[in-house]
C-alpha positions as CSV (number, residue, x, y, z in Angstrom):
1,X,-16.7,-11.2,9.4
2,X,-19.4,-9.0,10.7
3,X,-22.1,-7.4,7.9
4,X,-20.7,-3.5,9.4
5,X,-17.1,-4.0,8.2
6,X,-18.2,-4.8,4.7
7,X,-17.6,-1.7,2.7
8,X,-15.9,-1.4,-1.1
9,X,-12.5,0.0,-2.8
10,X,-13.0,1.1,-5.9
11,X,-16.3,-0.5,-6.8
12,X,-14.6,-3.7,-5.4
13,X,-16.8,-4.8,-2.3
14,X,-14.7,-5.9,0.4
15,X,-15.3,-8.3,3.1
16,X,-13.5,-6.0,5.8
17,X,-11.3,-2.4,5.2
18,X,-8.0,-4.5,6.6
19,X,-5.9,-5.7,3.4
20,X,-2.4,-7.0,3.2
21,X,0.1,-4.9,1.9
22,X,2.6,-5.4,-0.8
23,X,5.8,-7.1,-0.4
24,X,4.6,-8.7,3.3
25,X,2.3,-11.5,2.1
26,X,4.5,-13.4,-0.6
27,X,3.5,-12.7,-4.2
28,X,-0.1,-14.3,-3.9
29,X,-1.4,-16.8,-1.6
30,X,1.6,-17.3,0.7
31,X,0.2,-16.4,3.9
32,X,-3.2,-18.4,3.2
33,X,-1.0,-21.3,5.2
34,X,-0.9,-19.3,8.2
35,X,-4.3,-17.0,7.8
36,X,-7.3,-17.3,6.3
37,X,-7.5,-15.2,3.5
38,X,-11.6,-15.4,3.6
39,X,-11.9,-13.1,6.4
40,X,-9.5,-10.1,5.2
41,X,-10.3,-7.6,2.8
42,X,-8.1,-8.3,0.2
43,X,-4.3,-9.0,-0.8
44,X,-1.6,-6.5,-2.9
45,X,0.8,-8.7,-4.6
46,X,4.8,-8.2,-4.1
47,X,5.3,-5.2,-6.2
48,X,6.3,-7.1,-10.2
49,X,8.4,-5.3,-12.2
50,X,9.4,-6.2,-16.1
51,X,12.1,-7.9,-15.2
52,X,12.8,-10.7,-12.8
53,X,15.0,-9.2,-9.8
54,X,17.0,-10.8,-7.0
55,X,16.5,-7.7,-4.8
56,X,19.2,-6.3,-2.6
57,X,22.3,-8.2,-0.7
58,X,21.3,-9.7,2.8
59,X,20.6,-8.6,5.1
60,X,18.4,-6.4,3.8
61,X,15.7,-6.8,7.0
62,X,16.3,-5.9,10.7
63,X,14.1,-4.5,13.3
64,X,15.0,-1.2,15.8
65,X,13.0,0.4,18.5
66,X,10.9,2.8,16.1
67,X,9.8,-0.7,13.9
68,X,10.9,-2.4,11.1
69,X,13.6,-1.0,8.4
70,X,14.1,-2.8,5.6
71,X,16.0,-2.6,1.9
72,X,14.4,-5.9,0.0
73,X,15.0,-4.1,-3.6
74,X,12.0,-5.2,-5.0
75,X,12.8,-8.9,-5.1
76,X,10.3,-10.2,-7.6
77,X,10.0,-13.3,-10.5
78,X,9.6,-10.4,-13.0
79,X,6.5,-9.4,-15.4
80,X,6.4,-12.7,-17.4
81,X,6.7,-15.2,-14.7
82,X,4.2,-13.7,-12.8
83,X,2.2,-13.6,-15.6
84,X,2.6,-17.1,-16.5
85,X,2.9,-19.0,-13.0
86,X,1.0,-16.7,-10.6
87,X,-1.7,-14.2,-12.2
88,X,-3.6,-17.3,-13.1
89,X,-4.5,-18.3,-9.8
90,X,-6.0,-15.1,-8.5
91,X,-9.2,-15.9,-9.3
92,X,-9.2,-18.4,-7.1
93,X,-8.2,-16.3,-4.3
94,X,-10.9,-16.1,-1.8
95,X,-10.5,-12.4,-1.1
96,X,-9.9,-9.7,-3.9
97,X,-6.1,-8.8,-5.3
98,X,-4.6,-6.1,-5.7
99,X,-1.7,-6.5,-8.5
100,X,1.8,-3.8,-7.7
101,X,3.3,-2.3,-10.4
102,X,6.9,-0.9,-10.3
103,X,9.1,-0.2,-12.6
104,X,12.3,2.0,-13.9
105,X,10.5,3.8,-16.8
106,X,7.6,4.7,-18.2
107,X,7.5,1.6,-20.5
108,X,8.5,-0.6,-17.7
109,X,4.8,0.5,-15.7
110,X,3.2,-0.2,-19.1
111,X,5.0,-3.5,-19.2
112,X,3.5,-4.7,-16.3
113,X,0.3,-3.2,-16.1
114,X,-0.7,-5.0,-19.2
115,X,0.1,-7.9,-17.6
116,X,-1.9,-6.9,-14.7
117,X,-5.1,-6.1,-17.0
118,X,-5.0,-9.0,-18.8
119,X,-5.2,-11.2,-15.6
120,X,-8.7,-12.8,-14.5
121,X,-8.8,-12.0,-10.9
122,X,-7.4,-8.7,-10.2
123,X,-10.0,-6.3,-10.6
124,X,-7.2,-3.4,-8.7
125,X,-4.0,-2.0,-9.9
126,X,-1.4,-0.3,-7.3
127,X,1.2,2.0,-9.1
128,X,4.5,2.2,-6.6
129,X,6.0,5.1,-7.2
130,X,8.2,5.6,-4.3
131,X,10.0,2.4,-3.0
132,X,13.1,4.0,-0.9
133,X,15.2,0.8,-1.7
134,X,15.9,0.9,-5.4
135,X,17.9,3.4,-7.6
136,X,15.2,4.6,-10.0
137,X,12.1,4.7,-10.5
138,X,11.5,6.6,-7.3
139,X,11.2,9.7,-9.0
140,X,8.0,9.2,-10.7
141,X,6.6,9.8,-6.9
142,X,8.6,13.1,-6.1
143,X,8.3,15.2,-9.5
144,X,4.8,16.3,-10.4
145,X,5.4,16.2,-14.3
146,X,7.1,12.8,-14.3
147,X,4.2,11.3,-11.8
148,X,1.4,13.0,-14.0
149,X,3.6,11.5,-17.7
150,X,3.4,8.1,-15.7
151,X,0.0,8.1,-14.3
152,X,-1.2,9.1,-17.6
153,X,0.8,6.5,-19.8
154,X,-0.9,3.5,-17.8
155,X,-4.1,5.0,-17.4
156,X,-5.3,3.6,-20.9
157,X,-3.9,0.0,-20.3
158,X,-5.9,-0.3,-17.4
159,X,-8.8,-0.7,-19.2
160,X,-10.7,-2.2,-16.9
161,X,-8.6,-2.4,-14.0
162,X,-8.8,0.0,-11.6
163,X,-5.5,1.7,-10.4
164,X,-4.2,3.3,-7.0
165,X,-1.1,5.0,-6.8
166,X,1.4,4.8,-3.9
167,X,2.7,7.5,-3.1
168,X,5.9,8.2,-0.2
169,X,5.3,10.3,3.2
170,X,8.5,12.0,2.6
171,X,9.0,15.1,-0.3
172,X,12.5,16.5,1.5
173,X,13.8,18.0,-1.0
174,X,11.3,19.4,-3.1
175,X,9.0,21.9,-3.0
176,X,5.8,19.7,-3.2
177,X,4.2,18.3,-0.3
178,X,2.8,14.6,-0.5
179,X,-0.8,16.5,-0.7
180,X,0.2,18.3,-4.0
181,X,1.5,14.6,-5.2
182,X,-2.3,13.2,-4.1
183,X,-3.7,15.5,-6.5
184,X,-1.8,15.4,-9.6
185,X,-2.0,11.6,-9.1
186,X,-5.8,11.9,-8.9
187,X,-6.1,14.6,-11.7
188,X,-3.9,12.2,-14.0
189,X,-6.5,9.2,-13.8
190,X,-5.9,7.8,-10.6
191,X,-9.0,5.7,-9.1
192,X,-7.6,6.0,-5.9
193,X,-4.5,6.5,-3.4
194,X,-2.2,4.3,-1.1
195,X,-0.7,6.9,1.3
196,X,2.1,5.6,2.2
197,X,5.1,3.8,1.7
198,X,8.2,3.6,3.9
199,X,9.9,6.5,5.4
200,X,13.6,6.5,3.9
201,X,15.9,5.4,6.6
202,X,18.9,4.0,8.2
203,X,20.7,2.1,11.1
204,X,24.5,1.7,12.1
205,X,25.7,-0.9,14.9
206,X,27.8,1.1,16.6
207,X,30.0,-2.1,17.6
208,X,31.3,-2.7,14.2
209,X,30.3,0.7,13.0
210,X,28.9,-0.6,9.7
211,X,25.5,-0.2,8.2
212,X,22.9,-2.7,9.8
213,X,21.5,-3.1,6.1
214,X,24.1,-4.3,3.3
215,X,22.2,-1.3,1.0
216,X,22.9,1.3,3.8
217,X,19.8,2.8,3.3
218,X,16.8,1.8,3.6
219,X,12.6,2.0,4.4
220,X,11.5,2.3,7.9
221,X,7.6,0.8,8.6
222,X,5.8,0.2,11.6
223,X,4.8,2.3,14.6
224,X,7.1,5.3,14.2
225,X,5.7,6.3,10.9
226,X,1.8,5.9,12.0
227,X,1.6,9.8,13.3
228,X,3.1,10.7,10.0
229,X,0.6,9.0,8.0
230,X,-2.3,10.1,10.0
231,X,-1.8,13.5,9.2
232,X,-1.3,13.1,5.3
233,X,-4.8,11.0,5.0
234,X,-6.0,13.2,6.6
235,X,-4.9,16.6,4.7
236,X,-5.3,14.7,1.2
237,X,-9.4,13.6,2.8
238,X,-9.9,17.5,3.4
239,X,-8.5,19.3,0.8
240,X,-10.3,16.9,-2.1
241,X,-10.5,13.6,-1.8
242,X,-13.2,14.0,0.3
243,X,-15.3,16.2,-2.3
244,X,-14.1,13.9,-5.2
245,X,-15.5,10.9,-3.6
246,X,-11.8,9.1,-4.4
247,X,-10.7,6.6,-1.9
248,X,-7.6,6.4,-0.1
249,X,-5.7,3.5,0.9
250,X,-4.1,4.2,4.3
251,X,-0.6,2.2,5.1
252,X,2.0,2.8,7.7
253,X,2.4,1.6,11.1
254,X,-0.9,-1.1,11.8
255,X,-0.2,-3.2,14.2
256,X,-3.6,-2.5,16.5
257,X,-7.5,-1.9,15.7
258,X,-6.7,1.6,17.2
259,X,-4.0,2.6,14.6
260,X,-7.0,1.3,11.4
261,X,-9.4,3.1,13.7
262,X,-7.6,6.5,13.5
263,X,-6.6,5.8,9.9
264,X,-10.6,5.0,8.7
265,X,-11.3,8.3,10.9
266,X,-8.5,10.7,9.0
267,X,-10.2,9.6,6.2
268,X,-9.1,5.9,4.8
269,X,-11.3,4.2,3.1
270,X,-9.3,1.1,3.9
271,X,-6.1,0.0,5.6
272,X,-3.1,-1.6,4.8
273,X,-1.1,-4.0,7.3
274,X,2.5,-4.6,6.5
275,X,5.1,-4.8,9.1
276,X,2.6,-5.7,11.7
277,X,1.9,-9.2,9.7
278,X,5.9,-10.0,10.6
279,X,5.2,-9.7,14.2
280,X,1.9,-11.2,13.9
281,X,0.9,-13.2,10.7
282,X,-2.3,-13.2,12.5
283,X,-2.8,-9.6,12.6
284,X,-4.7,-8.5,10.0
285,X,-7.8,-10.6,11.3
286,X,-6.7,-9.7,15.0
287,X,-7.6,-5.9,13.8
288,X,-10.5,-6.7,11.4
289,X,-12.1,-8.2,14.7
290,X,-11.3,-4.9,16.8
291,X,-12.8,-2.5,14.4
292,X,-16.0,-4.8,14.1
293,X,-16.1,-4.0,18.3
294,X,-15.3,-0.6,17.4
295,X,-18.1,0.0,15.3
296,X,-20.6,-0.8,17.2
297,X,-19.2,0.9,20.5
298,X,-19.5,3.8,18.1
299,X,-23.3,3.5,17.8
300,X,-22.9,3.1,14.1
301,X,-24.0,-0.4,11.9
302,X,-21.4,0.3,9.3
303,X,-17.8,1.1,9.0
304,X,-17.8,3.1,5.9
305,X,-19.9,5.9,8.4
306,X,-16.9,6.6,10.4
307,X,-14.8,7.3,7.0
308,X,-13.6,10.7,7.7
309,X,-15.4,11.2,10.9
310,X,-12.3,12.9,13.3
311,X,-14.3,15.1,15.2
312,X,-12.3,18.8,14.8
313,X,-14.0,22.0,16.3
314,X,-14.7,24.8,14.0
Protein backbone atom coordinates (compact mmCIF):
# COMPACT_ATOMS: atom_id res chain seq x y z
CA UNK A 1 0.00 0.00 0.00
CA UNK A 2 1.06 3.47 -0.76
CA UNK A 3 3.52 5.41 2.01
CA UNK A 4 0.30 8.43 2.26
CA UNK A 5 -2.24 5.99 3.64
CA UNK A 6 0.02 4.90 6.42
CA UNK A 7 -1.15 6.69 9.52
CA UNK A 8 -1.68 5.11 13.37
CA UNK A 9 -4.74 4.23 15.86
CA UNK A 10 -3.81 4.59 19.07
CA UNK A 11 -0.07 4.58 18.90
CA UNK A 12 -0.62 1.44 16.61
CA UNK A 13 0.81 2.41 13.05
CA UNK A 14 -1.35 1.18 10.50
CA UNK A 15 -0.58 0.16 7.04
CA UNK A 16 -3.94 1.94 5.61
CA UNK A 17 -7.04 3.78 7.77
CA UNK A 18 -9.53 0.78 6.17
CA UNK A 19 -9.90 -2.04 8.98
CA UNK A 20 -12.43 -4.85 9.13
CA UNK A 21 -15.00 -4.65 11.42
CA UNK A 22 -16.28 -6.96 14.12
CA UNK A 23 -18.40 -9.80 13.49
CA UNK A 24 -17.77 -9.61 9.38
CA UNK A 25 -14.37 -11.16 9.10
CA UNK A 26 -14.73 -14.52 11.19
CA UNK A 27 -13.14 -14.39 14.67
CA UNK A 28 -9.43 -14.02 13.27
CA UNK A 29 -7.87 -14.85 10.14
CA UNK A 30 -11.00 -16.04 8.24
CA UNK A 31 -10.98 -13.83 5.43
CA UNK A 32 -7.11 -14.09 4.91
CA UNK A 33 -8.38 -17.03 2.28
CA UNK A 34 -10.13 -14.54 0.27
CA UNK A 35 -8.00 -11.21 1.00
CA UNK A 36 -4.81 -10.36 1.82
CA UNK A 37 -4.72 -9.20 5.17
CA UNK A 38 -1.09 -7.41 4.51
CA UNK A 39 -2.57 -4.58 2.66
CA UNK A 40 -5.47 -3.56 5.25
CA UNK A 41 -5.12 -1.74 8.19
CA UNK A 42 -6.05 -4.02 10.62
CA UNK A 43 -8.74 -6.71 11.78
CA UNK A 44 -11.59 -6.42 15.02
CA UNK A 45 -12.27 -9.85 16.12
CA UNK A 46 -16.02 -11.27 16.40
CA UNK A 47 -17.14 -9.52 19.48
CA UNK A 48 -16.08 -12.62 22.64
CA UNK A 49 -18.05 -12.64 25.35
CA UNK A 50 -17.40 -14.90 28.75
CA UNK A 51 -19.36 -17.38 27.68
CA UNK A 52 -19.51 -19.37 24.56
CA UNK A 53 -22.84 -18.44 22.63
CA UNK A 54 -24.75 -19.96 19.75
CA UNK A 55 -26.22 -16.60 18.80
CA UNK A 56 -29.76 -16.09 17.63
CA UNK A 57 -32.28 -18.66 15.62
CA UNK A 58 -31.82 -18.52 11.71
CA UNK A 59 -32.32 -16.69 9.83
CA UNK A 60 -30.83 -14.10 11.57
CA UNK A 61 -29.25 -12.31 8.08
CA UNK A 62 -31.20 -10.88 5.12
CA UNK A 63 -30.61 -7.95 2.94
CA UNK A 64 -33.42 -4.93 1.94
CA UNK A 65 -33.12 -1.99 -0.18
CA UNK A 66 -31.61 0.40 2.56
CA UNK A 67 -28.63 -2.56 3.23
CA UNK A 68 -28.06 -5.27 5.30
CA UNK A 69 -30.21 -6.08 8.70
CA UNK A 70 -29.10 -8.56 10.68
CA UNK A 71 -29.74 -10.26 14.38
CA UNK A 72 -26.49 -12.80 14.69
CA UNK A 73 -26.71 -12.55 18.78
CA UNK A 74 -23.29 -12.37 19.25
CA UNK A 75 -22.46 -15.91 18.06
CA UNK A 76 -19.07 -16.42 19.63
CA UNK A 77 -16.70 -19.70 21.11
CA UNK A 78 -16.78 -17.74 24.42
CA UNK A 79 -13.81 -15.97 26.61
CA UNK A 80 -11.82 -19.29 27.21
CA UNK A 81 -11.88 -20.76 23.87
CA UNK A 82 -10.82 -17.82 22.32
CA UNK A 83 -8.36 -17.54 24.68
CA UNK A 84 -7.01 -20.96 24.25
CA UNK A 85 -7.52 -21.72 20.37
CA UNK A 86 -7.47 -18.30 18.72
CA UNK A 87 -5.69 -15.32 20.77
CA UNK A 88 -2.57 -17.25 20.21
CA UNK A 89 -2.26 -16.81 16.67
CA UNK A 90 -2.68 -13.03 16.50
CA UNK A 91 0.72 -12.36 16.48
CA UNK A 92 1.04 -13.92 13.59
CA UNK A 93 -1.47 -11.84 11.86
CA UNK A 94 0.14 -9.81 9.28
CA UNK A 95 -1.94 -6.69 9.99
CA UNK A 96 -2.74 -5.43 13.68
CA UNK A 97 -5.97 -6.89 15.83
CA UNK A 98 -8.25 -5.45 17.36
CA UNK A 99 -9.81 -7.86 20.13
CA UNK A 100 -14.22 -7.09 20.87
CA UNK A 101 -15.32 -7.19 24.15
CA UNK A 102 -19.05 -7.71 24.99
CA UNK A 103 -20.62 -8.75 27.67
CA UNK A 104 -23.96 -8.79 30.11
CA UNK A 105 -22.22 -7.23 33.21
CA UNK A 106 -19.66 -5.45 34.41
CA UNK A 107 -17.71 -8.63 35.40
CA UNK A 108 -18.46 -10.19 32.22
CA UNK A 109 -16.27 -6.97 30.21
CA UNK A 110 -13.65 -7.69 32.89
CA UNK A 111 -13.84 -11.40 32.07
CA UNK A 112 -12.91 -10.85 28.71
CA UNK A 113 -10.72 -8.00 28.67
CA UNK A 114 -8.26 -9.92 30.68
CA UNK A 115 -8.25 -12.29 28.31
CA UNK A 116 -7.69 -9.74 25.75
CA UNK A 117 -4.65 -8.11 27.69
CA UNK A 118 -2.99 -11.08 28.32
CA UNK A 119 -2.85 -11.98 24.55
CA UNK A 120 0.53 -11.42 22.44
CA UNK A 121 -0.71 -9.76 19.44
CA UNK A 122 -3.51 -7.44 20.24
CA UNK A 123 -2.15 -4.31 21.10
CA UNK A 124 -6.24 -2.69 20.80
CA UNK A 125 -9.25 -3.39 22.79
CA UNK A 126 -12.97 -2.51 21.34
CA UNK A 127 -15.58 -2.28 24.21
CA UNK A 128 -19.30 -3.05 22.39
CA UNK A 129 -21.63 -1.47 24.24
CA UNK A 130 -24.53 -1.30 22.08
CA UNK A 131 -25.16 -4.51 19.96
CA UNK A 132 -29.13 -4.11 19.02
CA UNK A 133 -29.42 -8.00 18.86
CA UNK A 134 -29.02 -9.28 22.41
CA UNK A 135 -31.13 -8.66 25.63
CA UNK A 136 -28.60 -6.95 27.84
CA UNK A 137 -25.76 -5.59 27.97
CA UNK A 138 -26.93 -2.89 25.63
CA UNK A 139 -27.48 -0.55 28.32
CA UNK A 140 -24.01 0.07 29.28
CA UNK A 141 -24.13 2.22 25.72
CA UNK A 142 -27.36 4.30 26.44
CA UNK A 143 -27.02 5.34 30.41
CA UNK A 144 -24.19 7.68 31.13
CA UNK A 145 -23.53 6.25 34.78
CA UNK A 146 -23.63 2.64 33.72
CA UNK A 147 -21.20 3.41 30.53
CA UNK A 148 -18.82 5.53 32.79
CA UNK A 149 -19.12 2.25 35.93
CA UNK A 150 -18.15 0.03 32.78
CA UNK A 151 -15.54 2.07 31.14
CA UNK A 152 -14.00 2.58 34.33
CA UNK A 153 -14.08 -1.11 35.66
CA UNK A 154 -11.97 -2.28 32.51
CA UNK A 155 -9.84 0.57 32.24
CA UNK A 156 -7.22 -0.89 34.84
CA UNK A 157 -7.17 -4.43 33.13
CA UNK A 158 -6.17 -2.98 30.12
CA UNK A 159 -2.92 -2.42 31.21
CA UNK A 160 -1.33 -2.22 28.26
CA UNK A 161 -3.96 -2.57 25.83
CA UNK A 162 -5.39 0.18 24.41
CA UNK A 163 -9.28 0.36 24.47
CA UNK A 164 -12.06 1.90 22.06
CA UNK A 165 -15.53 1.93 22.92
CA UNK A 166 -18.40 1.35 20.48
CA UNK A 167 -20.89 3.25 20.90
CA UNK A 168 -24.71 3.03 18.91
CA UNK A 169 -26.03 5.97 16.45
CA UNK A 170 -29.37 5.71 18.07
CA UNK A 171 -30.19 7.32 21.92
CA UNK A 172 -34.30 7.27 21.28
CA UNK A 173 -35.35 7.26 24.33
CA UNK A 174 -33.11 9.06 26.40
CA UNK A 175 -32.19 12.34 26.90
CA UNK A 176 -28.52 11.97 25.86
CA UNK A 177 -27.29 12.26 22.48
CA UNK A 178 -24.59 9.82 21.12
CA UNK A 179 -22.10 13.04 21.50
CA UNK A 180 -22.82 13.20 25.30
CA UNK A 181 -22.10 9.15 25.27
CA UNK A 182 -18.57 10.11 23.21
CA UNK A 183 -17.60 12.11 26.09
CA UNK A 184 -18.26 10.28 29.20
CA UNK A 185 -16.71 7.32 27.28
CA UNK A 186 -13.65 9.42 26.71
CA UNK A 187 -13.63 11.08 30.26
CA UNK A 188 -13.90 7.42 31.79
CA UNK A 189 -10.51 6.23 30.17
CA UNK A 190 -11.34 5.55 26.80
CA UNK A 191 -8.31 5.70 24.20
CA UNK A 192 -10.48 6.16 21.55
CA UNK A 193 -14.05 5.68 19.88
CA UNK A 194 -15.88 3.36 17.21
CA UNK A 195 -18.91 5.47 16.19
CA UNK A 196 -21.05 3.25 15.24
CA UNK A 197 -22.82 0.22 15.43
CA UNK A 198 -26.07 -0.90 13.78
CA UNK A 199 -29.12 1.20 13.69
CA UNK A 200 -31.95 -1.02 15.57
CA UNK A 201 -34.30 -2.31 13.00
CA UNK A 202 -36.78 -4.49 11.42
CA UNK A 203 -38.43 -6.17 8.23
CA UNK A 204 -41.81 -8.05 7.70
CA UNK A 205 -42.59 -10.09 4.36
CA UNK A 206 -45.67 -8.92 3.78
CA UNK A 207 -46.61 -12.38 1.95
CA UNK A 208 -46.57 -14.40 5.07
CA UNK A 209 -46.70 -11.38 7.27
CA UNK A 210 -44.02 -12.74 9.67
CA UNK A 211 -40.85 -11.12 10.76
CA UNK A 212 -37.96 -11.54 8.04
CA UNK A 213 -35.52 -12.21 11.05
CA UNK A 214 -36.58 -15.18 13.54
CA UNK A 215 -35.39 -12.39 16.48
CA UNK A 216 -37.88 -9.81 15.00
CA UNK A 217 -35.68 -7.20 15.56
CA UNK A 218 -32.76 -6.55 14.54
CA UNK A 219 -29.38 -4.13 13.35
CA UNK A 220 -29.52 -2.45 10.07
CA UNK A 221 -25.76 -1.67 8.33
CA UNK A 222 -24.86 -0.51 5.10
CA UNK A 223 -25.60 2.47 2.98
CA UNK A 224 -28.72 3.83 4.74
CA UNK A 225 -26.97 4.45 7.92
CA UNK A 226 -23.72 6.29 6.31
CA UNK A 227 -25.55 9.97 6.47
CA UNK A 228 -26.23 9.18 10.05
CA UNK A 229 -22.81 8.38 10.98
CA UNK A 230 -21.30 11.22 9.14
CA UNK A 231 -22.83 13.61 11.13
CA UNK A 232 -22.06 11.98 14.70
CA UNK A 233 -18.11 11.88 13.70
CA UNK A 234 -18.37 14.71 12.91
CA UNK A 235 -20.14 16.48 16.07
CA UNK A 236 -18.05 14.16 18.50
CA UNK A 237 -14.47 15.64 16.08
CA UNK A 238 -15.77 19.28 16.92
CA UNK A 239 -17.00 19.49 20.16
CA UNK A 240 -13.69 17.55 21.68
CA UNK A 241 -12.19 14.96 20.20
CA UNK A 242 -10.58 17.10 17.99
CA UNK A 243 -8.89 19.25 20.94
CA UNK A 244 -8.23 16.04 22.91
CA UNK A 245 -6.29 14.55 20.22
CA UNK A 246 -8.55 11.08 20.71
CA UNK A 247 -9.18 9.20 17.64
CA UNK A 248 -12.29 7.98 16.39
CA UNK A 249 -13.06 4.93 14.63
CA UNK A 250 -15.76 5.60 11.98
CA UNK A 251 -18.21 2.49 11.00
CA UNK A 252 -21.41 2.43 9.13
CA UNK A 253 -22.31 2.10 5.62
CA UNK A 254 -18.50 1.62 3.59
CA UNK A 255 -18.97 0.16 0.63
CA UNK A 256 -16.95 3.00 -1.65
CA UNK A 257 -13.56 5.08 -1.18
CA UNK A 258 -16.09 8.08 -1.24
CA UNK A 259 -18.11 6.89 1.95
CA UNK A 260 -14.10 6.43 3.94
CA UNK A 261 -13.38 9.73 2.23
CA UNK A 262 -16.26 11.57 3.90
CA UNK A 263 -15.84 9.62 7.07
CA UNK A 264 -11.63 10.55 7.29
CA UNK A 265 -12.99 14.21 6.47
CA UNK A 266 -15.88 14.35 9.47
CA UNK A 267 -13.12 13.52 11.36
CA UNK A 268 -12.19 9.60 11.48
CA UNK A 269 -9.08 8.74 12.11
CA UNK A 270 -9.87 5.39 10.57
CA UNK A 271 -12.67 3.39 9.00
CA UNK A 272 -14.41 0.34 9.56
CA UNK A 273 -15.86 -1.92 6.63
CA UNK A 274 -18.52 -4.28 7.64
CA UNK A 275 -21.45 -5.08 5.50
CA UNK A 276 -19.62 -3.94 2.39
CA UNK A 277 -17.10 -7.05 2.89
CA UNK A 278 -20.52 -9.44 2.33
CA UNK A 279 -21.04 -7.85 -0.94
CA UNK A 280 -17.49 -7.66 -1.71
CA UNK A 281 -14.91 -9.69 0.44
CA UNK A 282 -12.60 -7.66 -1.65
CA UNK A 283 -13.69 -4.37 -0.54
CA UNK A 284 -11.75 -3.28 2.02
CA UNK A 285 -8.56 -3.16 -0.38
CA UNK A 286 -10.93 -1.99 -3.34
CA UNK A 287 -11.28 1.31 -0.98
CA UNK A 288 -7.80 1.40 0.64
CA UNK A 289 -6.74 1.79 -3.16
CA UNK A 290 -9.33 4.70 -3.82
CA UNK A 291 -8.40 6.77 -0.97
CA UNK A 292 -4.54 6.35 -1.87
CA UNK A 293 -5.99 8.09 -5.53
CA UNK A 294 -7.82 10.31 -3.36
CA UNK A 295 -5.04 11.68 -1.54
CA UNK A 296 -3.06 12.62 -3.91
CA UNK A 297 -5.90 14.32 -6.12
CA UNK A 298 -6.11 16.28 -2.88
CA UNK A 299 -2.57 17.72 -3.26
CA UNK A 300 -1.70 16.22 -0.02
CA UNK A 301 1.29 13.23 0.62
CA UNK A 302 -0.53 11.86 3.67
CA UNK A 303 -3.90 10.84 4.66
CA UNK A 304 -3.83 11.62 8.30
CA UNK A 305 -3.88 15.67 6.76
CA UNK A 306 -7.30 15.36 5.56
CA UNK A 307 -8.46 14.02 9.24
CA UNK A 308 -11.07 16.54 9.93
CA UNK A 309 -10.58 18.57 6.96
CA UNK A 310 -14.67 19.15 5.80
CA UNK A 311 -14.37 22.50 4.60
CA UNK A 312 -17.51 24.57 6.51
CA UNK A 313 -17.72 28.42 6.12
CA UNK A 314 -17.63 30.51 9.14
Amino acid sequence: MPESLRTELCGVPLRTPVLLAAGTAGTLDETAEILDLSRIGGVVTKSITRQARDGNPEPRITWTRAGMLNAIGLANPGVDAFAEQVAPRAGAMPCPVIGSIAGFSIEDYVAVAGAMEAAEGIPIAELNVSCPNVHGGVEFGADLGALSELVRAVRPVLASTKLLVKLSPITVGTPHTPADLARVAADSGADGLTLCNTIPAMGIDVRTRRPLLANVTGGLSGPAVHPVVVKIVHDVHRRFAREAGLPIVAAGGVTRWQDAAEFILAGASAVQVGAGTFADPKAAEKIARGLAKWVRDQGHTAVVDLVGAVAIDG
